[in-house]
C-alpha positions in Angstrom: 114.8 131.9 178.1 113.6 128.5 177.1 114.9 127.2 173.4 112.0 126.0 171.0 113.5 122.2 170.3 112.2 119.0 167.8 114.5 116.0 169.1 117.3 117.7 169.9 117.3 120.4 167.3 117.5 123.8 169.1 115.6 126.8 166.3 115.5 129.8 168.1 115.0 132.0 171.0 111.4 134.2 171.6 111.3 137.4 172.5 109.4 137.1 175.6 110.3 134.5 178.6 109.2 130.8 178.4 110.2 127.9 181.2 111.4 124.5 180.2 112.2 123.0 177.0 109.4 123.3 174.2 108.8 120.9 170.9 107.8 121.8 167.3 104.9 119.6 167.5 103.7 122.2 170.6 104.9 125.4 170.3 105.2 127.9 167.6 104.8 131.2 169.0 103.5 133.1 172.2 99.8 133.8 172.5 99.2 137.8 171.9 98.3 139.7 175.1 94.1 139.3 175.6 92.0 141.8 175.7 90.2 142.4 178.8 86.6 142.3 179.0 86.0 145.7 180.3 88.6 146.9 177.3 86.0 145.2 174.7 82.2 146.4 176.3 84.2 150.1 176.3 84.8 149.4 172.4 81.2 148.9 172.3 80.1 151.5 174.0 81.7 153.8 171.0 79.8 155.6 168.6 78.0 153.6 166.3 79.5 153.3 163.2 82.8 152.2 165.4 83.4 148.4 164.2 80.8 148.1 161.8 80.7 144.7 160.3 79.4 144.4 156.6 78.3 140.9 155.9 78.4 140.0 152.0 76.4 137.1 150.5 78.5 136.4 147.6 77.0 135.3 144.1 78.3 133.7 141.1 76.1 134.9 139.0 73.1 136.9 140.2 73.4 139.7 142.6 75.7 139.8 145.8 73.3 140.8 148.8 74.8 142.8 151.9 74.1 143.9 155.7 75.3 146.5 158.2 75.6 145.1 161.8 76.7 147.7 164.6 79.2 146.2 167.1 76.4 144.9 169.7 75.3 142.4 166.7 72.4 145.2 165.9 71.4 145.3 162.1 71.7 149.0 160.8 70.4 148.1 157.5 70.1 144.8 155.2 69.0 143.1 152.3 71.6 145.7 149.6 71.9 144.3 146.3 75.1 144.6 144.3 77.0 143.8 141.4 81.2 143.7 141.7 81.1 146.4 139.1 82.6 149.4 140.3 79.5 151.7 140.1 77.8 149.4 142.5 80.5 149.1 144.9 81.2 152.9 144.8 77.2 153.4 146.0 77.7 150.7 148.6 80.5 152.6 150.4 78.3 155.8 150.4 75.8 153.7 152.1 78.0 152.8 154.1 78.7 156.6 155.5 82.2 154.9 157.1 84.4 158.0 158.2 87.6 155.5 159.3 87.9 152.6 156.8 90.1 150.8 159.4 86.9 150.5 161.7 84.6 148.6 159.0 85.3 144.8 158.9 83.8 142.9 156.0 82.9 139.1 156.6 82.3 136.9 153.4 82.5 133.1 152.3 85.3 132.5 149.8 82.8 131.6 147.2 84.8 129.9 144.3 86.4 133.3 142.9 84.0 135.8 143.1 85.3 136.9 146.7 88.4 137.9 145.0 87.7 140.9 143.5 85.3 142.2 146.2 88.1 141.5 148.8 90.6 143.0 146.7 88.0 146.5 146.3 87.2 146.7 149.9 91.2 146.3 151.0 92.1 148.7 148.6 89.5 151.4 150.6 91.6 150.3 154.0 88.6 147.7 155.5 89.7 144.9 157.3 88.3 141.6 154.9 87.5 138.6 156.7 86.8 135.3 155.6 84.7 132.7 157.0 84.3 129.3 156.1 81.2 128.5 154.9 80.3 124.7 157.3 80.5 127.5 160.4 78.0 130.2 158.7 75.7 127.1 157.7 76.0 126.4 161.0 75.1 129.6 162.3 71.7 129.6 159.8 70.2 126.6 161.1 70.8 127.5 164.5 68.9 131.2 163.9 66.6 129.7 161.0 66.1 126.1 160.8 63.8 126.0 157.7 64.3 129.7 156.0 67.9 130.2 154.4 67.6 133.3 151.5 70.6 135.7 150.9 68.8 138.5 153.2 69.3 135.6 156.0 73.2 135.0 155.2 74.2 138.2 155.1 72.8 139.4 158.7 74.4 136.1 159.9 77.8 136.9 158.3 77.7 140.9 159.8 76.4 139.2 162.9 79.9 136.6 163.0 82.3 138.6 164.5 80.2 139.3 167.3 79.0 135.6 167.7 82.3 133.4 166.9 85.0 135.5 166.6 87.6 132.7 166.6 86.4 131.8 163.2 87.4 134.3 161.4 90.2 134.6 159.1 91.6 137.9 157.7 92.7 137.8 154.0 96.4 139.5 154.1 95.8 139.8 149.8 97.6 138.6 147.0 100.8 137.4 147.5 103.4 135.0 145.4 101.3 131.8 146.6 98.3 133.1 145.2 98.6 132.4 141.5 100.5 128.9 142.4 97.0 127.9 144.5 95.3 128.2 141.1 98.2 126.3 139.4 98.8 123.4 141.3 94.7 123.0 141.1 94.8 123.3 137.5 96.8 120.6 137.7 95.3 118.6 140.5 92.5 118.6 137.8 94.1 117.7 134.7 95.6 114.6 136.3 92.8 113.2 137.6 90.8 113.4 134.2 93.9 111.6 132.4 93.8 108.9 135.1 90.2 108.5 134.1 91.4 108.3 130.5 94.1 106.4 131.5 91.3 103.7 133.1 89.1 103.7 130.3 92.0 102.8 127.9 92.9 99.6 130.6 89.2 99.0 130.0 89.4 98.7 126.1 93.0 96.8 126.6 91.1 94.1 128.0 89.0 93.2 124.9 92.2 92.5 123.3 94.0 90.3 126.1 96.2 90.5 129.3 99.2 90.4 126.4 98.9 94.3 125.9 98.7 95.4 129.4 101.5 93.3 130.1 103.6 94.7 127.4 102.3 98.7 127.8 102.6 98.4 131.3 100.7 101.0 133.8 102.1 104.0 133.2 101.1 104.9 129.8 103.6 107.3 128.8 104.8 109.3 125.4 105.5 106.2 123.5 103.1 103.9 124.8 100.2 106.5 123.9 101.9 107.2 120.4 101.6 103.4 119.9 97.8 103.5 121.0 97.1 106.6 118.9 98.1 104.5 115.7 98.4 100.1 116.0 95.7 99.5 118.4 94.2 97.2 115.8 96.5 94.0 115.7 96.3 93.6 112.3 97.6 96.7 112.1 100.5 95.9 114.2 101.4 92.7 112.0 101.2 94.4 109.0 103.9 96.8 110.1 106.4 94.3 111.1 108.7 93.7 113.7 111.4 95.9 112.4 109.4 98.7 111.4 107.8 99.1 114.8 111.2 99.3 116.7 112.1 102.1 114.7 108.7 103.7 115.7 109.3 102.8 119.0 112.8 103.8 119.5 112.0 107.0 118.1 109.0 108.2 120.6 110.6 106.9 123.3 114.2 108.1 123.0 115.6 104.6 122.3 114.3 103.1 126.1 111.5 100.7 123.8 113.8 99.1 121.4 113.6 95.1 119.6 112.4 93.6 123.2 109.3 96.0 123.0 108.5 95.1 119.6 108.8 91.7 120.1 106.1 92.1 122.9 104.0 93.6 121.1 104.2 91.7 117.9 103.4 88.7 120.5 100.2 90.4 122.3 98.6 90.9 118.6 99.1 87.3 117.4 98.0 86.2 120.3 94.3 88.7 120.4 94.0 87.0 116.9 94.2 83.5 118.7 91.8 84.6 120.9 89.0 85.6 118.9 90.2 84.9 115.3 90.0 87.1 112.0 86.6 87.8 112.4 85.6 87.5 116.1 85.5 91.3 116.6 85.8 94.5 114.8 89.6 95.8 115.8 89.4 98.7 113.5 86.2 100.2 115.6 88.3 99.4 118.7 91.4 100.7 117.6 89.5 104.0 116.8 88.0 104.2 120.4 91.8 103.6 121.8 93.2 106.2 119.5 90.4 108.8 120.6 91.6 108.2 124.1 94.9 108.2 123.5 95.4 111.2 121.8 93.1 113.3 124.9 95.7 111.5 127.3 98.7 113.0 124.6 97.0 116.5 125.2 96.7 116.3 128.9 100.1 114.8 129.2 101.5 118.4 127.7 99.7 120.4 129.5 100.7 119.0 132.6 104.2 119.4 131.8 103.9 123.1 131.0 101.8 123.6 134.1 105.1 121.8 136.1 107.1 124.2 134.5 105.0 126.9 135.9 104.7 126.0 139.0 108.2 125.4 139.7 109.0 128.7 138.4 106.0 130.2 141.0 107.1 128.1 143.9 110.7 129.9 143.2 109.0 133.1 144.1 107.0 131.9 146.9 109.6 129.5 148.5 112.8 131.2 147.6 115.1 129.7 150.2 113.6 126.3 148.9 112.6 125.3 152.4 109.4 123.2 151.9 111.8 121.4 149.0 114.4 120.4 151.6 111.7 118.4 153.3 112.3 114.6 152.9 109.7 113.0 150.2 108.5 116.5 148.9 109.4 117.1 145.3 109.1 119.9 142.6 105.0 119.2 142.7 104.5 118.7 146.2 106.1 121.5 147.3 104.3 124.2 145.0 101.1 122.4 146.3 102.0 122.8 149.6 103.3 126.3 149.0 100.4 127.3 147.1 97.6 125.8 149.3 99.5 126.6 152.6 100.0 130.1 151.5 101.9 132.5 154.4 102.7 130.4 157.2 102.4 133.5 159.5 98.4 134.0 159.0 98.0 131.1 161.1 98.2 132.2 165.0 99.7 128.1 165.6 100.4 124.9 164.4 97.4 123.3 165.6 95.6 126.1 163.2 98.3 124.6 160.7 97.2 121.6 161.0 93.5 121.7 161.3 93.5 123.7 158.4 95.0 120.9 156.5 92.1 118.3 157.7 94.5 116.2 159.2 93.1 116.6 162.9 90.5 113.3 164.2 86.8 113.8 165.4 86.6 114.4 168.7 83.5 113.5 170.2 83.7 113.7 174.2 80.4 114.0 176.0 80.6 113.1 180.2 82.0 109.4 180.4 82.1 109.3 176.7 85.5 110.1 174.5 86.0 108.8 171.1 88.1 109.6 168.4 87.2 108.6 165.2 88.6 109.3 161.6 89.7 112.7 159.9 88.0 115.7 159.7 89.0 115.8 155.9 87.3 119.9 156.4 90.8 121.3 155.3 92.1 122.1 151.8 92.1 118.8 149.8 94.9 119.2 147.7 97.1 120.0 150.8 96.4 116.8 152.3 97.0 114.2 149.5 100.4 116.3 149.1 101.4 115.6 152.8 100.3 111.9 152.1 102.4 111.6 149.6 105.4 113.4 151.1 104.8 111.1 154.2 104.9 107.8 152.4 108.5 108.5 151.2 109.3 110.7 153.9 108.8 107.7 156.8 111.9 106.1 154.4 114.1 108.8 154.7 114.0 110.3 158.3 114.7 108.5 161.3 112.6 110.1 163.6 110.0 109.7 161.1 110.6 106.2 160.4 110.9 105.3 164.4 107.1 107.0 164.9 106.0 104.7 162.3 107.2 101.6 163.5 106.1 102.2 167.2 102.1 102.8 165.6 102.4 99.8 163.9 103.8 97.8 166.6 101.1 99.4 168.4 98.8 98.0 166.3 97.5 100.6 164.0 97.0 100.3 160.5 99.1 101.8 157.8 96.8 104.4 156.7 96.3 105.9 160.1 100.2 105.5 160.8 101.0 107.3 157.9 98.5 110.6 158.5 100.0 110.2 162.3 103.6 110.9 160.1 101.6 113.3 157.3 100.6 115.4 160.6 104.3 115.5 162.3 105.6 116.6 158.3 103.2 119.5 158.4 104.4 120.8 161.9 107.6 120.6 160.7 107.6 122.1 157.5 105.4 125.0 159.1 107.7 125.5 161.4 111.1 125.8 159.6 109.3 127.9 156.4 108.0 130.3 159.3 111.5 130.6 160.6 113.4 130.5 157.3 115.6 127.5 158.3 116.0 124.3 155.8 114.4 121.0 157.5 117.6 118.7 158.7 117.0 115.1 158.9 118.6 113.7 162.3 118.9 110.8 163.9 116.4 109.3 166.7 119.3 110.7 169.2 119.4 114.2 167.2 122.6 113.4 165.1 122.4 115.2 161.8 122.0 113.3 158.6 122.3 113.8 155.3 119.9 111.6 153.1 121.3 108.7 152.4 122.6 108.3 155.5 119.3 108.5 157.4 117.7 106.2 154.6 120.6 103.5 155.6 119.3 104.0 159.1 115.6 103.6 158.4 116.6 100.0 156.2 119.0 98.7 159.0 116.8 99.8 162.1 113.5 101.2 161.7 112.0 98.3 159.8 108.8 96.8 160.6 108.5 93.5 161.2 106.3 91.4 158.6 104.3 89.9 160.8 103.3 93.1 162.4 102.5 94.6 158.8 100.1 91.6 157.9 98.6 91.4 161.5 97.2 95.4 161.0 96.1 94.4 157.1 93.8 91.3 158.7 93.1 93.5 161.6 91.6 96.3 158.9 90.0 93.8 156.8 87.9 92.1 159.4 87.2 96.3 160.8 85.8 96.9 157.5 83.8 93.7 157.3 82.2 94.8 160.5 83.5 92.2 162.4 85.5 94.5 164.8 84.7 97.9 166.1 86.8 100.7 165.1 88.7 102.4 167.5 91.3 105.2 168.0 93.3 105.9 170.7 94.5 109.1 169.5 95.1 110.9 166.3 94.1 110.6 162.7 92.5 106.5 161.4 92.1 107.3 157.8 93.7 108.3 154.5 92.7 111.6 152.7 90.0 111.3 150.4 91.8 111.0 147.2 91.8 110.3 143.5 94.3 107.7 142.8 96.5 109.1 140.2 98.1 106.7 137.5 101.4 108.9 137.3 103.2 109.8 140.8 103.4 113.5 141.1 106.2 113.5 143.8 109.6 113.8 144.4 
């Protein structure tokens, strides 16, 4: 039998025979044995209520509408209103008149969180519960209907989907431990990027004042930086205090790192505001009280987050328990619960290129006779997941050889960062995916297979895998002048752009 390899690194034997020598990147698992065709039109020559499909339009609110579709794609019934209450539900299932839950599939949309419950009902009876994404049943509408779209509409066209693109379907498995991390790490996801807007807004009332105080806050506004905001914004304020006074302060909210030097800064940047626009040139208390109000939101969010961390690592322990996304190079505590929580099983997916398309990072493909381009990403995967491999990637390509070697060969190749770095964010996904589905930690290695530990392969990546400068500022100009629409883009292979992303003001990485 053949042995599944990444660069040297031998995993694991398969059960059934392969030829040759195989690659992560390529291989994950066997196909499962197709069903012939004659097999399938006997299935559908069964009685009728033999693979019954029950398409659900999904509210928020209002009322969920469903239809019965027989296994030729034939509507039974359609247009049934009901609420997820259990009363309604129970009466949908006598409708229903299914003797053998296992033969009744139920398609729906994962509708923000109203699927969850209805799922959860319908597993519970022994259906199979499906779930379709809702660009391919939008799809479906405008091909049947091009101008009518009501919820009678949608739910044919969801009992009508296994029939019509089978492929497309997705079964929920139910809840397991990554479930409640999904909804963590995206309570989180959220929470930072409204304290980077805070965090914005508060560089936007720093200017009024001078470059002085950004200079001596700094970026990264943390616990004693928004302490200071919260109370001496106004540099009167912050001259009537004194010098001495406001080390103490500072020394005490920021566990003695802010001591004399700080203070001395500071004491600097509100002399010098005064210079700028004298006694009277502007009202600092007003200001001061707009910074406070900002500062004290950003205090809030700033503890939430911390207990959501806590959380999460404490779910990713239950969802990861062999730490294996964590052993990754560039994943931290955050990125892996985001990558555990938005991945979810690694087994639901029947391969990597599933893997990896469901993470967005896949190009267009657009291929007509003569005609093949490739263009940017998809971006039609889980969002979170994405910006979590870029992350990982960007210190990952520092740490790895292999990783580090890829990158260097795009960019010698001429390609721009961005697109070398989802090229690397793709490679990390396969990996990981691969070594959480077979339980084994990820080993950095050498471009030759040699196993590394971290700092060795991060001595590697500094003396050997470096790109040259000139290479690096040759791909920035390139960009530039692509942007400026003074070059055509072009692709020669996989992914050209970054994830669509929220630039964070506090690193949530390793």
């Amino acid at each position: 039998m053949g042995v599944l390899r990444w660069s040297g690194f031998p995993v694991r034997e398969l059960g059934a025979p392969v030829s040759g020598d195989f690659y992560f990147e390529n291989v994950w698992a066997l196909p499962a044995p197709i069903r012939s065709t004659t097999d399938f039109e006997k299935a559908n020559r069964r009685a009728l209520i033999v693979g019954m499909t029950l398409g659900i339009d999904l509210a928020c609110r209002a009322a969920h509408v469903a239809s019965l579709a027989g296994p030729d794609g034939t509507l039974v019934w359609r247009g049934r209103s009901f609420y997820t209450r259990p009363a309604d539900l129970e009466k949908l299932w006598r409708d229903l008149a299914c003797d053998d839950p296992a033969e009744l599939t139920v398609v729906m949309e994962p509708t923000r969180n109203a699927w969850i419950p209805v799922a959860a009902w319908f597993r519970r009876r022994g259906a199979r519960v499906v779930l379709v994404p809702t660009t391919q049943s939008a799809d479906l509408r405008a091909y049947y209907s091009k101008h009518t779209k009501n919820d009678r509409l949608d739910s044919a066209i969801l009992a009508r989907l296994p029939l019509l693109h089978p492929e497309g379907l997705r079964e929920h498995v139910g809840d397991g431990p990554a479930d409640p991390l999904r909804r963590v790490v995206k309570q989180r996801s959220s929470i930072a990027k409204r304290r980077s807007a805070i965090f914005n807004r508060i560089d936007a009332q720093l200017e009024l004042l001078g470059p002085a105080w950004y200079d001596a806050l700094g970026s990264d506004y943390g616990k004693a930086a928004l302490q200071f905001l919260a109370r001496y914004a106004d540099p009167t304020a912050v001259i009537r205090l004194g010098q001495a006074r406001l080390t103490e302060f500072l020394r005490r909210h920021s566990r003695g790192h802010w001591r004399e030097e700080k203070a001395a800064e500071l004491v600097a940047a509100a002399k010098e505001t005064l210079q700028l626009w004298g006694a009277d040139g502007m009202d600092y208390a007003e200001l001061a009280a707009d910074i406070a109000v900002e500062a004290e939101q950003a205090q809030v969010l700033t503890i939430q987050m911390a207990g959501l961390d806590q959380r999460i690592a404490s779910l990713y322990a239950d969802a990861d328990p062999a730490g294996i996304i964590r052993s990754a190079p560039g994943v931290g505590p955050v990125i892996a619960g985001v990558i555990a929580g938005r991945l979810g099983d690694p087994h639901r997916f029947t391969s990597l290129a599933a893997v990896r398309s469901y993470s967005g990072l896949v190009p267009k493909v657009n291929q007509s006779g003569t005609t093949d381009h490739t263009t940017g990403l998809t971006k039609a995967g889980d969002q979170l997941l994405r910006e979590a491999l870029w992350m990982a990637a960007e210190q990952a390509r520092k740490l790895d050889p292999q990783l580090a070697a890829k990158y260097k060969r795009l960019m010698i190749a001429e390609r721009h960062h961005d697109s070398a770095v989802c090229h690397i964010a793709t490679t990390l996904l396969t990996r990981i995916a691969t070594c959480w589905r077979h339980g084994e930690p990820y080993q950095i290695r050498d471009v030759d297979g040699t196993p590394l530990t971290q700092d060795e392969g991060k001595r590697i990546v500094q003396e050997h895998h470096q790109v040259p400068k000139k290479s690096s500022k040759k791909q920035y100009k390139r960009a530039t002048e692509r942007k400026a629409g003074r070059e055509p883009q072009e692709s020669l292979s996989a992914p050209t752009s970054r994830p669509a992303t929220t630039k964070s003001r506090s690193p949530q990485a390793a």
